[in-house]
PDBQT receptor file of N, H, CA, C and O in Angstrom, charges set to zero:
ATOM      1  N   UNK A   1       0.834  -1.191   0.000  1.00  0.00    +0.000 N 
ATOM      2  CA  UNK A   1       0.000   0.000   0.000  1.00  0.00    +0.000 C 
ATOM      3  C   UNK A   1       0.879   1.255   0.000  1.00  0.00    +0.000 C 
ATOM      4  O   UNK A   1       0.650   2.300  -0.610  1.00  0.00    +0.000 OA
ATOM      5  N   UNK A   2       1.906   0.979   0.774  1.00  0.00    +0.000 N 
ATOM      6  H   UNK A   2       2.092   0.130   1.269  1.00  0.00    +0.000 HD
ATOM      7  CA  UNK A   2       2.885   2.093   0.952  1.00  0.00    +0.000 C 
ATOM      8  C   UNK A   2       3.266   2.826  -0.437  1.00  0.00    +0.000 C 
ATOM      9  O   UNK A   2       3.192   4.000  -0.801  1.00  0.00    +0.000 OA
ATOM     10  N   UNK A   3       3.712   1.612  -1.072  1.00  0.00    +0.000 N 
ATOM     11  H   UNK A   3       3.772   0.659  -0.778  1.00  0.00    +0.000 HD
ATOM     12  CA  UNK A   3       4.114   1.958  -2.776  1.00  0.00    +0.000 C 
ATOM     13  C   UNK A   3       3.220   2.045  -3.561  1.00  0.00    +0.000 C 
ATOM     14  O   UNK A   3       3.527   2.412  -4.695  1.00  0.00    +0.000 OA
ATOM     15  N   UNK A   4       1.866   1.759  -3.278  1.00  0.00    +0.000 N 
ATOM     16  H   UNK A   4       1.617   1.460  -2.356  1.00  0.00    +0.000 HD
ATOM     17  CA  UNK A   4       0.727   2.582  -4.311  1.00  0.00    +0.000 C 
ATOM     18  C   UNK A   4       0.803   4.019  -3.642  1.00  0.00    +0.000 C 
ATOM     19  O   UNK A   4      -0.089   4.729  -4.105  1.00  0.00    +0.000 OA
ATOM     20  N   UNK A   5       1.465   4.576  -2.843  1.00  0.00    +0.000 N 
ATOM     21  H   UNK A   5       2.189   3.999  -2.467  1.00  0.00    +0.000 HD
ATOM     22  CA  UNK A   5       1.480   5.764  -2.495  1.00  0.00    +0.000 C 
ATOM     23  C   UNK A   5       1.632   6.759  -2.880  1.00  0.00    +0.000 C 
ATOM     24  O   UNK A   5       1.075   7.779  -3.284  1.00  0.00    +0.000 OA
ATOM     25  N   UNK A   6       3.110   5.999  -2.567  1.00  0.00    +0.000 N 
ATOM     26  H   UNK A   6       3.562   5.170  -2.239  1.00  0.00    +0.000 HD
ATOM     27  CA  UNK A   6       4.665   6.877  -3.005  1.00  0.00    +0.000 C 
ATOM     28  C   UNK A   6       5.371   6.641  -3.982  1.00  0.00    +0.000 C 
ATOM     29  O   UNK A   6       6.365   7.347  -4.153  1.00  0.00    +0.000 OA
ATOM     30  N   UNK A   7       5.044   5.503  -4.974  1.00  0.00    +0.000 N 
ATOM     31  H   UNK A   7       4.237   4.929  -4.835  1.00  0.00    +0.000 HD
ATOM     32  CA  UNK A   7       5.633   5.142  -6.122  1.00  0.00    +0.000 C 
ATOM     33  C   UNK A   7       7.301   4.953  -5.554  1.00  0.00    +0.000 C 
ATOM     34  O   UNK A   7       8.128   4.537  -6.365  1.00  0.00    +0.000 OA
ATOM     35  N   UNK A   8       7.561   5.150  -4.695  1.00  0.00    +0.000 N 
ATOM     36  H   UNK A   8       6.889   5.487  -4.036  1.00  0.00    +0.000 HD
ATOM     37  CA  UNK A   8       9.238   4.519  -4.278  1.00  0.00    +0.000 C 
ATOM     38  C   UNK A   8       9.618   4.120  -3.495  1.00  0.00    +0.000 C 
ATOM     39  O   UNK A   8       9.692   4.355  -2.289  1.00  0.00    +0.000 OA
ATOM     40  N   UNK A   9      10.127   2.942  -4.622  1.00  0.00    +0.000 N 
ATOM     41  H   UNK A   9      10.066   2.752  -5.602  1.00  0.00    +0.000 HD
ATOM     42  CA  UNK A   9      10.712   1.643  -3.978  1.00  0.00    +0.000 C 
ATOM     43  C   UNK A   9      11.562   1.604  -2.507  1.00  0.00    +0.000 C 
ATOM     44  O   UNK A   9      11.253   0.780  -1.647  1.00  0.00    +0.000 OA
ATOM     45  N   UNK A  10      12.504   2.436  -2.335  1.00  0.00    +0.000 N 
ATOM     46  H   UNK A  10      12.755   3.105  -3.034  1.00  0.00    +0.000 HD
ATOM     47  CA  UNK A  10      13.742   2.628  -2.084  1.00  0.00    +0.000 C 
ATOM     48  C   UNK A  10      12.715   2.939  -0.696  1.00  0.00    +0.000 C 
ATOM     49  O   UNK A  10      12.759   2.261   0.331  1.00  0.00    +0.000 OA
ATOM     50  N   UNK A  11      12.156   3.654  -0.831  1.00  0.00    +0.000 N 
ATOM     51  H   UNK A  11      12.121   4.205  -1.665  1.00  0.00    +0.000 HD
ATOM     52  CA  UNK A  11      10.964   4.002   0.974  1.00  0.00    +0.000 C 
ATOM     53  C   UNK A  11      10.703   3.274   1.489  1.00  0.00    +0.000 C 
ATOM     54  O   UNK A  11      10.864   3.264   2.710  1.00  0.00    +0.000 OA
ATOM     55  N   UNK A  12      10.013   2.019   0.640  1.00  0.00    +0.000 N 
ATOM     56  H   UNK A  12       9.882   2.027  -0.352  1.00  0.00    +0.000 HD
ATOM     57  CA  UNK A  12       9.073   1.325   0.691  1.00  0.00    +0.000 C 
ATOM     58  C   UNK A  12      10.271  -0.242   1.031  1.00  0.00    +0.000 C 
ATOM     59  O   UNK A  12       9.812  -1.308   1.441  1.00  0.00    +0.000 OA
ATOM     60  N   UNK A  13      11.142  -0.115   0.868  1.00  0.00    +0.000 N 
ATOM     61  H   UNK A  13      11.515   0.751   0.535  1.00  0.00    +0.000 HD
ATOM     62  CA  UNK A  13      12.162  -1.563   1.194  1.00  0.00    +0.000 C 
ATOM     63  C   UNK A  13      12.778  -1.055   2.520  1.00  0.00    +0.000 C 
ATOM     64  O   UNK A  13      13.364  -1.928   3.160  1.00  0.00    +0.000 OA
ATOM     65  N   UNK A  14      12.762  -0.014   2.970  1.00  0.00    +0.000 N 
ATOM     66  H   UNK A  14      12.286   0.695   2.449  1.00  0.00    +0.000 HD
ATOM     67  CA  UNK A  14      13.212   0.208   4.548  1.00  0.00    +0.000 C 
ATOM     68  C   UNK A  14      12.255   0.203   5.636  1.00  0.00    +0.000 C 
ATOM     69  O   UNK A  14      12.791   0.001   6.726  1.00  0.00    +0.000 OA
ATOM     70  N   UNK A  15      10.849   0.384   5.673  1.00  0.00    +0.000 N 
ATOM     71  H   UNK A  15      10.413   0.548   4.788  1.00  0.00    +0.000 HD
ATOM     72  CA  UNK A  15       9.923  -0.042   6.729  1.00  0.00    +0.000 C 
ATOM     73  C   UNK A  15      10.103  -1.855   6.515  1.00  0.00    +0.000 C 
ATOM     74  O   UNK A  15       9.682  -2.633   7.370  1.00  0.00    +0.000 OA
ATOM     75  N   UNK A  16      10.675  -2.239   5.456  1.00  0.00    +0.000 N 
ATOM     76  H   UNK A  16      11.017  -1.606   4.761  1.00  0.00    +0.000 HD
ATOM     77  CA  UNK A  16       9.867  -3.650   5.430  1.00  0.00    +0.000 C 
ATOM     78  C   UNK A  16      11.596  -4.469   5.622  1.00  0.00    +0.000 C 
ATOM     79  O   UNK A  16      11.792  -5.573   5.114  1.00  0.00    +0.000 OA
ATOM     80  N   UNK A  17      12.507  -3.868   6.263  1.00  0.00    +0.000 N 
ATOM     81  H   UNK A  17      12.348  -2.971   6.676  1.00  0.00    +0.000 HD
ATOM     82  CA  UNK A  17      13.453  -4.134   6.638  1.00  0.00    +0.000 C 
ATOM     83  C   UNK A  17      14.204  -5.103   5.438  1.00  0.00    +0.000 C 
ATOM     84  O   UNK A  17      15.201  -5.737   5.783  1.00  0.00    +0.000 OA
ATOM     85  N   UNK A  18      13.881  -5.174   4.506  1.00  0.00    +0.000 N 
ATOM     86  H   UNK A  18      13.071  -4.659   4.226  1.00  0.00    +0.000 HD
ATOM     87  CA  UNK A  18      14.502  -5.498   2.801  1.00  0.00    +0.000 C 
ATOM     88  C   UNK A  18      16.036  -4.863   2.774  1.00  0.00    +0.000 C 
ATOM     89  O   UNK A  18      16.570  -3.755   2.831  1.00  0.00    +0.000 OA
ATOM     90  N   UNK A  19      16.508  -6.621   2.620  1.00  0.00    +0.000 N 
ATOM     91  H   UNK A  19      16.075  -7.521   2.574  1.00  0.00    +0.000 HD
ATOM     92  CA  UNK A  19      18.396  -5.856   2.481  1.00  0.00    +0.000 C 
ATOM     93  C   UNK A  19      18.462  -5.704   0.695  1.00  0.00    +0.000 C 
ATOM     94  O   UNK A  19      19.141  -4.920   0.032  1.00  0.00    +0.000 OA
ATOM     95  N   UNK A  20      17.680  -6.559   0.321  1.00  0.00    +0.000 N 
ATOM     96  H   UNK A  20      17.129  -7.197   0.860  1.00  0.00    +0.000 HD
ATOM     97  CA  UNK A  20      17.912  -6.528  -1.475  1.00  0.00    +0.000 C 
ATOM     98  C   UNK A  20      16.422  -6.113  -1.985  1.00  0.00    +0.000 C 
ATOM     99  O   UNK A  20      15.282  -6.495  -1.720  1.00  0.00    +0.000 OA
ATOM    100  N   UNK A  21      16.959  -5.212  -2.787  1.00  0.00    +0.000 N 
ATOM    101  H   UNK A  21      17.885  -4.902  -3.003  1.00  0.00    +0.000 HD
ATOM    102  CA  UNK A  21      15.463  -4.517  -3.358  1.00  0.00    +0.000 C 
ATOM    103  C   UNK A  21      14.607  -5.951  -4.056  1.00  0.00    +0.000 C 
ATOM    104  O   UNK A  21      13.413  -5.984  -3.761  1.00  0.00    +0.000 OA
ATOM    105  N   UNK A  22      14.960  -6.749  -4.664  1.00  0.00    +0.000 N 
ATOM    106  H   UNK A  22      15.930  -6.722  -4.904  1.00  0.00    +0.000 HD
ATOM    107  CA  UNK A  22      14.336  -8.030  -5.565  1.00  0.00    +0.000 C 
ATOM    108  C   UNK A  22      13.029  -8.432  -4.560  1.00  0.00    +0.000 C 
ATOM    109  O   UNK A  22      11.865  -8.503  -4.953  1.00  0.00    +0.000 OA
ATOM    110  N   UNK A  23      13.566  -8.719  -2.947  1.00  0.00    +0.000 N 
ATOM    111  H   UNK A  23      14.512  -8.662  -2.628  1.00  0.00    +0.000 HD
ATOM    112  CA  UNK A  23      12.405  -8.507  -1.984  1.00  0.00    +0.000 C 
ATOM    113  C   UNK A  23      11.505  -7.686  -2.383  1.00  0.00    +0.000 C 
ATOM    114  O   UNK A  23      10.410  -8.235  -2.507  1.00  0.00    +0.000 OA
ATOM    115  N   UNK A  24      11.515  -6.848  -2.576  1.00  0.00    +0.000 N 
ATOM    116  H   UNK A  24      12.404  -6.402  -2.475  1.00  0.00    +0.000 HD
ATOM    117  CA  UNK A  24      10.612  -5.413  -2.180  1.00  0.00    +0.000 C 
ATOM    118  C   UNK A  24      10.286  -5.524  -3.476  1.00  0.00    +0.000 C 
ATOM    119  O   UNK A  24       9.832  -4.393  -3.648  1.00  0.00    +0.000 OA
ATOM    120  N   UNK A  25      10.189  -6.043  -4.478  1.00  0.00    +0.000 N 
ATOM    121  H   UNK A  25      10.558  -6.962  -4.338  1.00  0.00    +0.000 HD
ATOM    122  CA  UNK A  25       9.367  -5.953  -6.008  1.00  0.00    +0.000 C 
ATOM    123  C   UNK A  25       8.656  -6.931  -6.197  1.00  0.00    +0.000 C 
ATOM    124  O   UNK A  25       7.906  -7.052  -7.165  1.00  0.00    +0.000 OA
ATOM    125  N   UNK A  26       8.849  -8.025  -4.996  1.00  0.00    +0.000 N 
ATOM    126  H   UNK A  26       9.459  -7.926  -4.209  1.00  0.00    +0.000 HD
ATOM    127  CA  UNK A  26       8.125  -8.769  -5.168  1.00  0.00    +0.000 C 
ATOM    128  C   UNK A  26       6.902  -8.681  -4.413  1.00  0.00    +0.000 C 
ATOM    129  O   UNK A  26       6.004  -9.407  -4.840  1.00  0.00    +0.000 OA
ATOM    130  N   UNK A  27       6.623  -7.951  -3.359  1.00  0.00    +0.000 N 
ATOM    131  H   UNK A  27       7.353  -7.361  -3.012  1.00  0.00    +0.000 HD
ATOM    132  CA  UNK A  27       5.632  -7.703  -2.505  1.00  0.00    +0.000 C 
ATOM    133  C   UNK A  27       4.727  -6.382  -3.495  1.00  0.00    +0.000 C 
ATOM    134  O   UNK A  27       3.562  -6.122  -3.196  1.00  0.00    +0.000 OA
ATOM    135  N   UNK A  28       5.281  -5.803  -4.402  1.00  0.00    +0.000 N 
ATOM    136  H   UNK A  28       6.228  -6.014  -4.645  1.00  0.00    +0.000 HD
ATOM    137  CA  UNK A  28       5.100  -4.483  -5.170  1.00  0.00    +0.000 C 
ATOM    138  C   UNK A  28       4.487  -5.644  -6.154  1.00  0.00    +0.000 C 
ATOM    139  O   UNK A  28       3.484  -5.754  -5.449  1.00  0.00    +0.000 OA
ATOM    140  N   UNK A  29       4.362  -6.153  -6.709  1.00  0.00    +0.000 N 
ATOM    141  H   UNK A  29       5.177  -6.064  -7.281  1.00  0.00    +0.000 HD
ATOM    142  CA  UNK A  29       4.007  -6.914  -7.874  1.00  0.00    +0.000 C 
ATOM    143  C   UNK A  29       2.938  -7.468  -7.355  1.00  0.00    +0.000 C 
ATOM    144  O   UNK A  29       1.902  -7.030  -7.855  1.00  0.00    +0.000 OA
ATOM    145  N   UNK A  30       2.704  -8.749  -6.048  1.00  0.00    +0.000 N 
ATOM    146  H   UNK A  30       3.545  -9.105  -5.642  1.00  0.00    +0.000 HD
ATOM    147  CA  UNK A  30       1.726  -8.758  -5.371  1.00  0.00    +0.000 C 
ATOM    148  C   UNK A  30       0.575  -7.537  -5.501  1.00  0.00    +0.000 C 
ATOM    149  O   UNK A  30      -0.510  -7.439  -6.075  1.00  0.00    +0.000 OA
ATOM    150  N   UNK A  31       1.307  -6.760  -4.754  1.00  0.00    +0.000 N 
ATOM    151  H   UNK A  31       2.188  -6.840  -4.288  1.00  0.00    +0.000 HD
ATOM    152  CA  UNK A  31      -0.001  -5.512  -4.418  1.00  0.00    +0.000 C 
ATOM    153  C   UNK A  31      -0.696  -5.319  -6.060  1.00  0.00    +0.000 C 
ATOM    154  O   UNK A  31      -1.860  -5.632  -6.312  1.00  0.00    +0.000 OA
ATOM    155  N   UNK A  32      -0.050  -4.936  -6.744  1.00  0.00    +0.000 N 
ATOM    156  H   UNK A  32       0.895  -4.682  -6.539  1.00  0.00    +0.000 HD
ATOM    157  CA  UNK A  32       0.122  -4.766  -8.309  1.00  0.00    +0.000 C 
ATOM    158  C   UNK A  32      -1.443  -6.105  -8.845  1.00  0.00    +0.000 C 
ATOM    159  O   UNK A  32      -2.582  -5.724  -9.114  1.00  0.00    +0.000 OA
ATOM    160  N   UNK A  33      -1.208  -6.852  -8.848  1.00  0.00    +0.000 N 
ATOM    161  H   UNK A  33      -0.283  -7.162  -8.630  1.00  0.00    +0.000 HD
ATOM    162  CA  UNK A  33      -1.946  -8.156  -9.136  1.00  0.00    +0.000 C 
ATOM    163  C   UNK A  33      -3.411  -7.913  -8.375  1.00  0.00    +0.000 C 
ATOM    164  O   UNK A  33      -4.502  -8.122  -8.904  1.00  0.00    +0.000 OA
ATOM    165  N   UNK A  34      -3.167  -7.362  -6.845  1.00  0.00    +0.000 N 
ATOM    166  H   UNK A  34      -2.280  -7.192  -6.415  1.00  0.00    +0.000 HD
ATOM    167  CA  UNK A  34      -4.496  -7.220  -6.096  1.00  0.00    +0.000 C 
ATOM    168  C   UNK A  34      -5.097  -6.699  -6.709  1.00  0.00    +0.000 C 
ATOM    169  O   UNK A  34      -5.971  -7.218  -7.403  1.00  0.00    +0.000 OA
ATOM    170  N   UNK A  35      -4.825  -5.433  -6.663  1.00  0.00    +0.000 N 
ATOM    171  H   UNK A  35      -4.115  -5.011  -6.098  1.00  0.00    +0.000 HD
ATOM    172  CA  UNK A  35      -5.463  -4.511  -7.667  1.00  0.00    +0.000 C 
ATOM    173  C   UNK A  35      -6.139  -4.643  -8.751  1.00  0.00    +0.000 C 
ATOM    174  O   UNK A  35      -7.346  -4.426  -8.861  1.00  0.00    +0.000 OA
ATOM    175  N   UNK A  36      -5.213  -5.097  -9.814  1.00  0.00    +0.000 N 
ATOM    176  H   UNK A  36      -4.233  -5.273  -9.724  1.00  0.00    +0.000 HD
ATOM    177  CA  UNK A  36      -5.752  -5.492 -10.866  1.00  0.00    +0.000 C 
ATOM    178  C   UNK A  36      -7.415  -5.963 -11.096  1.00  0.00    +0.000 C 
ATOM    179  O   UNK A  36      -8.256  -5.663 -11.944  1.00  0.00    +0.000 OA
ATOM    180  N   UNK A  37      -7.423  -7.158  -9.478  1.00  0.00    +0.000 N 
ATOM    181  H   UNK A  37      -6.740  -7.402  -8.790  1.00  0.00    +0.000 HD
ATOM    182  CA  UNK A  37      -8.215  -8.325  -9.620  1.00  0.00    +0.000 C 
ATOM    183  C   UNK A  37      -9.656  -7.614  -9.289  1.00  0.00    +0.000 C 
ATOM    184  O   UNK A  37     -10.771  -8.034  -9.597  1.00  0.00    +0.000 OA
ATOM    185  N   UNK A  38      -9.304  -6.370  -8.545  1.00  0.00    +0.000 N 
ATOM    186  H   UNK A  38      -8.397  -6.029  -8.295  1.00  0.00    +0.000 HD
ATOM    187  CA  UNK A  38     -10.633  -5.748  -8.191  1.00  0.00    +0.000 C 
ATOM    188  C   UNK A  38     -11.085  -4.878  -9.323  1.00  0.00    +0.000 C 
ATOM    189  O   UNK A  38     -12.117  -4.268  -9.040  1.00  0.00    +0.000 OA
ATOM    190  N   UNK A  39     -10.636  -4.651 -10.470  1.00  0.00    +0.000 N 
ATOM    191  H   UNK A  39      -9.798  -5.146 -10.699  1.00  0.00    +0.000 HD
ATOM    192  CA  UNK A  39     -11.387  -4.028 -11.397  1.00  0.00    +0.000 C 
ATOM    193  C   UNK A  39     -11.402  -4.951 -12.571  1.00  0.00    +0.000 C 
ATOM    194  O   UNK A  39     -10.395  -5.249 -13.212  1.00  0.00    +0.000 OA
ATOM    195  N   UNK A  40     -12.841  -5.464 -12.855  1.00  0.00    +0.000 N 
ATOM    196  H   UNK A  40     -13.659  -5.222 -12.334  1.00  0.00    +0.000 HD
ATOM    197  CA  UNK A  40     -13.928  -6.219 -13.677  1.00  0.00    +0.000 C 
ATOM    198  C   UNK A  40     -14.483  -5.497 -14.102  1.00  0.00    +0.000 C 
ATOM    199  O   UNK A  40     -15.021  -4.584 -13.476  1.00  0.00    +0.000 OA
ATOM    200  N   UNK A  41     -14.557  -5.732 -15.761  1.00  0.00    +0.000 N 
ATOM    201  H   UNK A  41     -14.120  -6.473 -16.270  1.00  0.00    +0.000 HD
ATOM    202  CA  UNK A  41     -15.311  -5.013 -16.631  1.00  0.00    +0.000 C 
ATOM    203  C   UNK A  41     -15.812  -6.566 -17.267  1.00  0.00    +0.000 C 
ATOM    204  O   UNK A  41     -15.175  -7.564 -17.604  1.00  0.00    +0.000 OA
ATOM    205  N   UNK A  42     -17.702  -6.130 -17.238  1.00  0.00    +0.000 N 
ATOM    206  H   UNK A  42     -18.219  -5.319 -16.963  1.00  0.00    +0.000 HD
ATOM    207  CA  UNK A  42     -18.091  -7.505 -18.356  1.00  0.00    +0.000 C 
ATOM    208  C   UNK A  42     -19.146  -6.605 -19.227  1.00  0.00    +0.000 C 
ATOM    209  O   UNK A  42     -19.940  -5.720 -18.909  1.00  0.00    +0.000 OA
ATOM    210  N   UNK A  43     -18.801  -7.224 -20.461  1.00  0.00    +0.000 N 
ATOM    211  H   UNK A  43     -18.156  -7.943 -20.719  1.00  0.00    +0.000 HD
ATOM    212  CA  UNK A  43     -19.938  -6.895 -21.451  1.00  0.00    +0.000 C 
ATOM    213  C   UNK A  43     -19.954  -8.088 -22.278  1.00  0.00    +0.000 C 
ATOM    214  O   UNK A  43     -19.095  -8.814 -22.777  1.00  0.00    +0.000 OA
ATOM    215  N   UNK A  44     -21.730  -8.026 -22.242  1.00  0.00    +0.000 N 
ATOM    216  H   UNK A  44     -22.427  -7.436 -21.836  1.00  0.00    +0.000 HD
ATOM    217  CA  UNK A  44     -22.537  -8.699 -23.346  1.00  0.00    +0.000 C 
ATOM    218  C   UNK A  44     -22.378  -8.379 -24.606  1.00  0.00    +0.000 C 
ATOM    219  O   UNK A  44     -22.382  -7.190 -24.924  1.00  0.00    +0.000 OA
ATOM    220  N   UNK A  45     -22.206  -9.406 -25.576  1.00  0.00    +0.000 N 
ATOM    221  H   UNK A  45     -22.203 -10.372 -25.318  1.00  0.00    +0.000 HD
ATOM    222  CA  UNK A  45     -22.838  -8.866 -26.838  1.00  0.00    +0.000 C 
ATOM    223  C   UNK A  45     -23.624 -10.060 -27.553  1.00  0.00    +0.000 C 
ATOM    224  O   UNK A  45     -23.719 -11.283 -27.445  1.00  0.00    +0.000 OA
ATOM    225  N   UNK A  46     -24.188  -8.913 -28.428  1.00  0.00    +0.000 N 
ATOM    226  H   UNK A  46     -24.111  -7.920 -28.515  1.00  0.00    +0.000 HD
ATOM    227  CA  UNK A  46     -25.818  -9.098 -28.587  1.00  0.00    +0.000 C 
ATOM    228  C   UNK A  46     -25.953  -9.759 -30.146  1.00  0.00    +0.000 C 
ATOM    229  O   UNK A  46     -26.939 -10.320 -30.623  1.00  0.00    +0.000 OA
ATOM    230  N   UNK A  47     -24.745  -9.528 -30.727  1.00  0.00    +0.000 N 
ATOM    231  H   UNK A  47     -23.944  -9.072 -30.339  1.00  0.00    +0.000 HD
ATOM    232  CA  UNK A  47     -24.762 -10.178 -32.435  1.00  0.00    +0.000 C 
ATOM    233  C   UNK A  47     -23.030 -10.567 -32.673  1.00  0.00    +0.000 C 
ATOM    234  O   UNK A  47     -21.974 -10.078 -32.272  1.00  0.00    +0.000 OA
ATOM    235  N   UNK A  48     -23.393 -11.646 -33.495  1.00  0.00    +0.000 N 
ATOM    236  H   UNK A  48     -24.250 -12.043 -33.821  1.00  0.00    +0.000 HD
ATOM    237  CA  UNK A  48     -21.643 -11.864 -33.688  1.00  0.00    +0.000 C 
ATOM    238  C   UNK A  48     -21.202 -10.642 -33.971  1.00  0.00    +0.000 C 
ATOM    239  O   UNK A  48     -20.185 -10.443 -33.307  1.00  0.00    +0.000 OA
ATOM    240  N   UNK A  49     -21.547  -9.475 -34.817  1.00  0.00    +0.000 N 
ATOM    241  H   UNK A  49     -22.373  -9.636 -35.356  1.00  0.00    +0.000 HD
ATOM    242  CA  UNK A  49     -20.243  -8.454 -34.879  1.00  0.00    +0.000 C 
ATOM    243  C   UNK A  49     -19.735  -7.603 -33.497  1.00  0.00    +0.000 C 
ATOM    244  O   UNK A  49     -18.692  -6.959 -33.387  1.00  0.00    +0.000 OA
ATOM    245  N   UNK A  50     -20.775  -7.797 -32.499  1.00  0.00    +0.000 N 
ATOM    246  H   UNK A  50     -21.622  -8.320 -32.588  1.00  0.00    +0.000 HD
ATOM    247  CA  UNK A  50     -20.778  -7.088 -31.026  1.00  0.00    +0.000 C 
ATOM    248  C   UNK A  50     -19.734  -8.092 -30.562  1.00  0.00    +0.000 C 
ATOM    249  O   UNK A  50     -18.788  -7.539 -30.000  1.00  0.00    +0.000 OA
ATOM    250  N   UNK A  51     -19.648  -9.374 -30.639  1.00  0.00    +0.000 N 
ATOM    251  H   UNK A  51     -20.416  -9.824 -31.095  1.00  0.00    +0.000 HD
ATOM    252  CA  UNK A  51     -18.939 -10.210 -30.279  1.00  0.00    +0.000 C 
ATOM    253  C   UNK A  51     -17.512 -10.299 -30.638  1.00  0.00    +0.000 C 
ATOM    254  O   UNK A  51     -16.680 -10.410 -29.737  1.00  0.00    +0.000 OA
ATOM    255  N   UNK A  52     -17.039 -10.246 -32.282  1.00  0.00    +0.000 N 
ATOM    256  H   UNK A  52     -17.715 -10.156 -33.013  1.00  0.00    +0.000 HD
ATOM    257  CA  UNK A  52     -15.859 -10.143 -32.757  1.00  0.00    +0.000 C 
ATOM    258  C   UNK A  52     -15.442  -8.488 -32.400  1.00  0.00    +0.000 C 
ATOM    259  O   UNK A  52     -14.295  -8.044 -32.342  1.00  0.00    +0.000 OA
ATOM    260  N   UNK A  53     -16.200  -8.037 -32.270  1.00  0.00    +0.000 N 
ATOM    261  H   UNK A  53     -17.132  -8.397 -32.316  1.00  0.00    +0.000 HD
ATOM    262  CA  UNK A  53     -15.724  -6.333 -31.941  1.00  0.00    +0.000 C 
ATOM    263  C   UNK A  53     -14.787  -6.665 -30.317  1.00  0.00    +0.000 C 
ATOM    264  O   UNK A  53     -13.578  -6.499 -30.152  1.00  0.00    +0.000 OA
ATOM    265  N   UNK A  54     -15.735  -7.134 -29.347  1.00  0.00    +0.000 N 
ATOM    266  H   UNK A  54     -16.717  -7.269 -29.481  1.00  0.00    +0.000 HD
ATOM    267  CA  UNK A  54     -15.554  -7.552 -27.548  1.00  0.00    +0.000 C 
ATOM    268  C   UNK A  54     -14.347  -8.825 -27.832  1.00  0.00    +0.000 C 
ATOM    269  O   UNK A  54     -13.624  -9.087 -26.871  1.00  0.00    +0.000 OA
ATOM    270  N   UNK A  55     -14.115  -9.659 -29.221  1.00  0.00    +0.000 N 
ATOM    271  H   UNK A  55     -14.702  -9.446 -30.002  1.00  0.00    +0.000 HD
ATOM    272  CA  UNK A  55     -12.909 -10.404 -29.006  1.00  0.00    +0.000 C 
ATOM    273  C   UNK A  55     -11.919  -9.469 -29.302  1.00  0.00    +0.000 C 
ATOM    274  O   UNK A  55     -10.986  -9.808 -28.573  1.00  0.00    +0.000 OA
ATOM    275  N   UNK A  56     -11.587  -8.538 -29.912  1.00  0.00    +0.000 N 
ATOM    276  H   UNK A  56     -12.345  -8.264 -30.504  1.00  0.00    +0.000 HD
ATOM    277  CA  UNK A  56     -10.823  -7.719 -31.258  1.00  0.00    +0.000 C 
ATOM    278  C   UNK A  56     -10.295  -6.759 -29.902  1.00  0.00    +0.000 C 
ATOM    279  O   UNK A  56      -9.156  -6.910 -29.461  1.00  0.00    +0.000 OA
ATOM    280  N   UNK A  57     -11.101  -5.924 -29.400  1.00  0.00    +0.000 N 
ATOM    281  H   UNK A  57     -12.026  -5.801 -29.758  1.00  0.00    +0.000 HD
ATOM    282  CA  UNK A  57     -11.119  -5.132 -28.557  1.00  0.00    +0.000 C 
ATOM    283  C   UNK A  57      -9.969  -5.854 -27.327  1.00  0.00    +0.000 C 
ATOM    284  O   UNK A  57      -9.216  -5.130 -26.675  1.00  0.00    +0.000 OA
ATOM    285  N   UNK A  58     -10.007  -7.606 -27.141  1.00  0.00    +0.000 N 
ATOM    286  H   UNK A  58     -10.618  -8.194 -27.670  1.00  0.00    +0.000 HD
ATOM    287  CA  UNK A  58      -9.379  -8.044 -25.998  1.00  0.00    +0.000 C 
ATOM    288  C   UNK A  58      -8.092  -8.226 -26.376  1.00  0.00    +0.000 C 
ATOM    289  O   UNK A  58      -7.147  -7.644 -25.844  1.00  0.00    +0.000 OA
ATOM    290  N   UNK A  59      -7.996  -9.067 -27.339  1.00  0.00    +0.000 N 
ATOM    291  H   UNK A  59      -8.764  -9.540 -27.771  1.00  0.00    +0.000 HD
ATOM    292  CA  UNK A  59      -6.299  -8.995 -27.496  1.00  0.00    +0.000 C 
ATOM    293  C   UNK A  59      -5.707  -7.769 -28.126  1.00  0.00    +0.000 C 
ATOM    294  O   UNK A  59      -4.487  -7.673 -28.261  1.00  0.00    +0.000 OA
TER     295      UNK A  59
């Protein structure tokens, strides 16, 4: 949370007593992933071109 803050690392690896930053990117990547998981977007579609549009649109 610290580093969704402050965006730095270098802060954020000395409360968490981290001798090598590689620690501290990995707890940053974690948080990173949480995040992610809480924003869901779903849409329907209603005709194959709504559909190839919602595949086209994903990759």
């Amino acid at each position: 949370m610290e580093y969704h803050k402050t965006k730095d690392i270098l802060h954020v690896m000395q409360p968490l007593g981290h001798k090598n930053i590689k620690n501290t990117l990995v707890y940053t990547q974690l948080i990173k992933t949480c995040e992610d998981e809480k924003r869901v977007l779903s849409k329907t579609a209603r005709t194959v071109e709504e559909t190839r549009a919602l595949i086209e649109a994903r990759l």
